[in-house]
C-alpha positions in Angstrom: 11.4 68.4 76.7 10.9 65.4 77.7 6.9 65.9 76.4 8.3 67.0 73.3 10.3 63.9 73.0 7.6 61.5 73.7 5.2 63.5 71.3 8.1 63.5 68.4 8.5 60.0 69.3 4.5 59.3 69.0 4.4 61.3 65.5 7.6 59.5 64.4 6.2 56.1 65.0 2.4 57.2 63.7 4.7 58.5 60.4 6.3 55.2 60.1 3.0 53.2 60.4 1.7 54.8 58.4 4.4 54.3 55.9 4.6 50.8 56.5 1.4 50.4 56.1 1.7 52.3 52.5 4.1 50.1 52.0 2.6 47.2 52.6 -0.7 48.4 50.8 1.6 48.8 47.5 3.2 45.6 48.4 -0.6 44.0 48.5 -1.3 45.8 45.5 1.5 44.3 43.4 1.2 41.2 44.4 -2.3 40.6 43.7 -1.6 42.9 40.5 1.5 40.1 39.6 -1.1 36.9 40.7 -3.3 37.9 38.1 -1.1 38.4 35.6 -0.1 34.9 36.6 -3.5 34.0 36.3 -4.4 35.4 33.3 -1.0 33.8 32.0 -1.5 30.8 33.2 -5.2 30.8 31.7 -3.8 32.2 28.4 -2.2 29.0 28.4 -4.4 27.1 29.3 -6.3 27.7 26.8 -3.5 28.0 23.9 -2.8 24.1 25.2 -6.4 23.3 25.0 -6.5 24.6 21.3 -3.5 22.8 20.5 -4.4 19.9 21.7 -7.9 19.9 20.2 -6.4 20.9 16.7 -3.6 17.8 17.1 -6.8 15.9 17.4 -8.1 17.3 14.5 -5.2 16.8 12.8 -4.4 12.9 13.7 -8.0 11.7 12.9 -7.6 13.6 9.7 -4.4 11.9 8.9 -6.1 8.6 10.3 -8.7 9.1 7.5 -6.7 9.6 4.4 -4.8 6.5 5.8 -7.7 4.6 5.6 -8.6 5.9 2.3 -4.8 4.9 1.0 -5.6 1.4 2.9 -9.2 1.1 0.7 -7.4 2.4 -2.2 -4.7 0.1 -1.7 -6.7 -2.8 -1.0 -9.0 -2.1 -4.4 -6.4 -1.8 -6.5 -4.5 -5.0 -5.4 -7.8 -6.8 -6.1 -8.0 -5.2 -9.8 -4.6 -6.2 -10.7 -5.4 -9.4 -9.2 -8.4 -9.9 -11.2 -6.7 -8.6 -14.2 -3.4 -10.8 -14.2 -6.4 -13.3 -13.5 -8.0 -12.6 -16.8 -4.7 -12.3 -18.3 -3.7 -15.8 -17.2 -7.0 -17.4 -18.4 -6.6 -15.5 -21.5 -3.2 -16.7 -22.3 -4.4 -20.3 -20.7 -7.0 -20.4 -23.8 -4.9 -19.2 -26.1 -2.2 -22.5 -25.3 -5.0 -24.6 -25.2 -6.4 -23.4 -28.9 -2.5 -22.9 -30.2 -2.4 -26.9 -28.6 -5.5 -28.0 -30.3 -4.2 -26.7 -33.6 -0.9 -28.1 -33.6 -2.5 -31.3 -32.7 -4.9 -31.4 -35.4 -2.3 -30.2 -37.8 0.3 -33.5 -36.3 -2.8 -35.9 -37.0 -4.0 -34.5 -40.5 0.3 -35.0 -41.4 -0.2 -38.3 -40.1 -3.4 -39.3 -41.8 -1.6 -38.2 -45.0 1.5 -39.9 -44.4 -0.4 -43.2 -43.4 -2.6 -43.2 -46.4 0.5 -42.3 -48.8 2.4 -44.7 -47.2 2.2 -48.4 -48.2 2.7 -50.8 -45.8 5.7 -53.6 -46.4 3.3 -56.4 -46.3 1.8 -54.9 -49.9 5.2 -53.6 -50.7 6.9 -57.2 -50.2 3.8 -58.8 -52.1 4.3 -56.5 -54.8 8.0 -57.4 -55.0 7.2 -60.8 -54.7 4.6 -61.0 -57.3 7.3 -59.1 -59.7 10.1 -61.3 -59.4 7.9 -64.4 -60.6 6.4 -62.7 -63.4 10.1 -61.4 -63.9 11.3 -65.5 -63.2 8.4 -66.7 -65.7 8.8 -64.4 -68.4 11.0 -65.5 -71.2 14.2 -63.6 -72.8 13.9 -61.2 -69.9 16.2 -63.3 -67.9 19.6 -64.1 -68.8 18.7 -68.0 -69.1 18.0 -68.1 -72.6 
């Protein structure tokens, strides 16, 4: 009995070896199943980050571009209004200046005509003077007579 006991306690020890070491075999299994799915995960991701970051890349020197393009276009058109209200100003500069000119020449022509239709006093008070003696020397013309 005491055989059998030893023997039954020999198989039931080989059994649970053996089925510790099953179970440590599927134990060993899943974990290095579950580490590569970490793996792979974590590579999935890796690479989904990589992408990302590329395409953000993309994306900002694309957006850094048609920023600099608004800047140019900016910049041009700024300097063609400027030249234009430039133009604009010189234009209406001229156009005072000629207006100027004429009104000025118009002013002197008035004057000129007014100066030469004018007579001066000195002729005027000649004139007068001359009259009243011929007025003074002329007979029955005054009331003296």
């Amino acid at each position: 009995m005491e055989e059998r006991l030893v023997k039954e306690s020999t198989n039931l020890r080989d059994d649970t070896r053996k089925r510790l070491d099953n179970i440590e075999n599927y134990l060993r299994k899943e974990l290095e199943s579950i580490t590569d799915r970490l793996k792979t995960e974590q590579s999935e991701r890796d690479e989904s980050v990589k992408g990302l970051s590329q395409e953000l890349k993309n994306l900002i020197g694309s957006l850094e571009k048609k920023l600099a393009q608004l800047d140019e276009q900016t910049t041009t058109k700024e300097r063609e209004l400027r030249q234009q209200i430039l133009e604009q100003s010189k234009n209406l500069d001229d156009e005072i200046r000629q207006k100027y000119e004429e009104l000025l020449a118009a002013l002197e022509r008035e004057a000129q005509e007014l100066r030469k239709d004018k007579t001066d006093r000195s002729t005027l008070a000649s004139l007068f003077a001359e009259l009243a003696m011929r007025l003074n020397t002329q007979p029955g013309i005054s009331g003296n007579e």
